[in-house]
N, C-alpha and C positions, 0 to 999 in steps of 0.2 A: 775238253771237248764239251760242248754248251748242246742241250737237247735243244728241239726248236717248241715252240710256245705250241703249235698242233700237236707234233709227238706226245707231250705233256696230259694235254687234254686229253686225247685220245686214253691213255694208259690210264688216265682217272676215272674218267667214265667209267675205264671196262674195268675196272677194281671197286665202284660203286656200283654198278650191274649185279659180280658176283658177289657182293658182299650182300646185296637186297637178295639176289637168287636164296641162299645159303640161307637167310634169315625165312626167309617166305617156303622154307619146307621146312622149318619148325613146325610142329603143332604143340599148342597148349591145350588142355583141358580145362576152363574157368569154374569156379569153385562158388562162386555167388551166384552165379545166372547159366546158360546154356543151355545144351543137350542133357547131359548130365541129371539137373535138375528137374529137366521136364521128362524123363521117362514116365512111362505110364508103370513101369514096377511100384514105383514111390509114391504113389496115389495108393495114401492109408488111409481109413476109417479109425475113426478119433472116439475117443472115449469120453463122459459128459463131464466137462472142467467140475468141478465144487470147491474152489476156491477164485479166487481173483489170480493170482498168481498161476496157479493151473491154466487159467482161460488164456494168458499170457501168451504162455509156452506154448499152446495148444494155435493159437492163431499165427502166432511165428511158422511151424513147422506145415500147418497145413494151406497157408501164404507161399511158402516156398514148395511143398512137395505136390502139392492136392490135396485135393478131397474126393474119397471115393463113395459111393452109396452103394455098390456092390457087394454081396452079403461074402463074398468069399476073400475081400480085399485085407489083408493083413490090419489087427486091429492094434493102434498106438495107443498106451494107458500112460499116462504120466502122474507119478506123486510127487509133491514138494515137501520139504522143510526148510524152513527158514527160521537165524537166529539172531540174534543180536547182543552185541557186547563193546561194552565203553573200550577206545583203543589207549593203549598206558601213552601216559601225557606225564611230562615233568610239573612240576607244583609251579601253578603260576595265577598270578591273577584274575585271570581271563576267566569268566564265567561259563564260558563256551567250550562244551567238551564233545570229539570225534569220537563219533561210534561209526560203527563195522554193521551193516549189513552181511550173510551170507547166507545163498539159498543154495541148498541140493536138492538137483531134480533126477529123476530115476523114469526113464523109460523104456518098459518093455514093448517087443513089438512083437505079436502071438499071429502065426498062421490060422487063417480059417479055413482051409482049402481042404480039412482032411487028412493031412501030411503029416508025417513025424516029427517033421520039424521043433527042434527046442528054441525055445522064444530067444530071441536076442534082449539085453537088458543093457543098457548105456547107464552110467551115473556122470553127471558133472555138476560143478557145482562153482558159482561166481559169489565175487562180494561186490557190494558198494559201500560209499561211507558218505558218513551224512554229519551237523554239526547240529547237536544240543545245545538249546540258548536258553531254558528256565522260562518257555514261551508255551504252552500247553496245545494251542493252535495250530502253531509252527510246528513244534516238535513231532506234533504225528503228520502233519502231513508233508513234513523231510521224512521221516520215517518210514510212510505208505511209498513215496517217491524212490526211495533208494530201493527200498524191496523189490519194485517192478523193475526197475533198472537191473540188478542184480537178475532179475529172472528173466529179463530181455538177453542179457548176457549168457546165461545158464542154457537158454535156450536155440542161439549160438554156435556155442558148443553142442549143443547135442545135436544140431543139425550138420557139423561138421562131422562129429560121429558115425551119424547113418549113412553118412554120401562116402567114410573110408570104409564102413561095412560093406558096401554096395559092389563094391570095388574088388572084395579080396572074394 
């Protein structure tokens, strides 16, 4: 018994219909942009960078969360460290040896409101790597280059941090 070519179409439709229906009362929560990141909870008062790497961090977070000037807005303090070390390489001719970048950034975030609140303190910490060429020039400024990068990264992560804090 052969369906006819309408019947067909019909039943397609109506099974792309429910399958849009079905999908379209999904919700997602987006983790880069939205609701989410624009509350006005997350509008923190920033702490003054003193490093390059700090000011980094510090324009990431408050790019994505705000900026508040409000004396009671919870105050963000970020410190960095960053190290550096040659990555083990087999013995070979190549002049050119990989090093490792790795920053860890540590931010606390302190109530001003008065409240008993205990500060929340996030750590993470990213690498990059970069290539030594026996170039004096170069070498620092791959060097300065991965650092930021690594703290672009760092920075990141700790914005993913505050948004799972937020949450719980």
């Amino acid at each position: 018994m052969s369906w006819s070519d309408a019947l067909r179409r019909t039943i397609l439709a109506g099974m792309l219909l429910g399958v849009g229906a079905t999908l379209g009362a999904c919700s997602f929560t987006p983790v880069y942009s939205g609701a989410l990141a624009d509350q006005p909870s997350l509008n923190l008062a920033y702490a003054k960078p003193t490093s390059r790497l700090e000011q980094i961090i510090y324009q990431d977070l408050s790019l994505r969360f705000g900026r508040s000037a409000s004396p009671t807005a919870p105050l963000a303090t970020v410190s960095v460290a960053s190290s550096a070390a040659d990555m083990v390489v087999t013995t070979t001719t190549n002049p050119a040896k990989p090093v490792s970048v790795t920053v860890t950034a540590t931010l606390t975030i302190t109530a001003r409101d008065d409240s008993d609140t205990e500060p929340t303190v996030l750590v993470r910490t990213a690498s990059a790597e970069y290539t030594r060429a026996s170039q004096v020039l170069a070498d620092n400024a791959a060097a300065i280059e991965a650092a930021e990068r690594a703290a672009r990264g760092a920075a990141e992560s700790l914005r993913l941090a505050v948004l799972a804090a937020q949450r719980r």
